[in-house]
N, C-alpha and C positions, 0 to 999 in steps of 0.2 A: 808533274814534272813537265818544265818545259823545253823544245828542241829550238834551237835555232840553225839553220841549214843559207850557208851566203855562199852563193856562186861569186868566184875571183878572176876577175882577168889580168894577167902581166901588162904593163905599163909597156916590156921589150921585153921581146923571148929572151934579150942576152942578160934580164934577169933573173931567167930560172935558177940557177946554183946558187944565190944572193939569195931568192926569196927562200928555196928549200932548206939553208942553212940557217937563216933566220927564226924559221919556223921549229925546226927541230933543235937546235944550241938555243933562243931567246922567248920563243910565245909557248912553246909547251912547256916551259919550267916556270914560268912567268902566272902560267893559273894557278899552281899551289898556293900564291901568294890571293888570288881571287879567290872569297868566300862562297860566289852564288854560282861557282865552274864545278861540275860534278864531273864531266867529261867532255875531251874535248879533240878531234882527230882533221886533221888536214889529207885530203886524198888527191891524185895528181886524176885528171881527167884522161882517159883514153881515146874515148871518141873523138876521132880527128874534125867531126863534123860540129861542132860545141862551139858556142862564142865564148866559153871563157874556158879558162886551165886547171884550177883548183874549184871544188867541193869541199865547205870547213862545215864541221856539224857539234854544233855545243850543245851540251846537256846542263842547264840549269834549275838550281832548288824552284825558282820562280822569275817571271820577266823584270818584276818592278825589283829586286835583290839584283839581278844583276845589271838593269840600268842605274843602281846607286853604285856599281862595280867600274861603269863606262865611267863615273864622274871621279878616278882615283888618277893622283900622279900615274903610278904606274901603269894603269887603263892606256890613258893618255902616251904615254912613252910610245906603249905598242902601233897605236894608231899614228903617230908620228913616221916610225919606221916605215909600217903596213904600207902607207899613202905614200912612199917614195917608192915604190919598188909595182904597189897593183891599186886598184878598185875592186870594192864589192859592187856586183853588177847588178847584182838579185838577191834580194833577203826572202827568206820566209819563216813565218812563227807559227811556231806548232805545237801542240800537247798530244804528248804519248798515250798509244795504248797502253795501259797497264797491263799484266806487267811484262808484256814483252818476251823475246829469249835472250837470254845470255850468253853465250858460250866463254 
């Protein structure tokens, strides 16, 4: 299984309520329709000291399934939206410990 972890920065703080509503009314309902999204969680940064605002962390069947995911209309839709509002600052790709905890 693979993780992908992008650090987000606001474009303008005064689009915080824009991107958070975005995120939770359009891009989390928006992966059931993505086949290679096992899980997928947006977290608001705390640390005042951070160049960016958001931590997004996707759990993927595999990398190469979900860059045929980036190449769909709807892929596309989201990163439309995504890119008026922030940047990903910072990508990283990663493969889990198996198997992990759950709770």
């Amino acid at each position: 299984m693979s993780i992908i972890i992008d650090k987000i920065k606001l474009k303008s703080a005064d689009n915080r309520a824009a991107f958070e509503q975005w995120v939770t009314d359009t891009d989390y309902l928006a992966c059931h329709d993505l086949a290679s999204v096992e899980r997928f969680v947006v977290s608001k940064v705390t640390d005042t000291d951070c160049d960016y605002d958001y931590v997004e962390v996707v759990k993927v069947t595999s990398l190469a399934a979900f860059e045929q995911d980036m190449q769909t209309p709807l892929f596309q839709s989201l990163v439309a939206r995504f890119s008026e509002l922030a940047d990903v600052v910072e990508t990283i790709q990663s493969d889990a410990l198996a198997p992990g905890y759950q709770w």
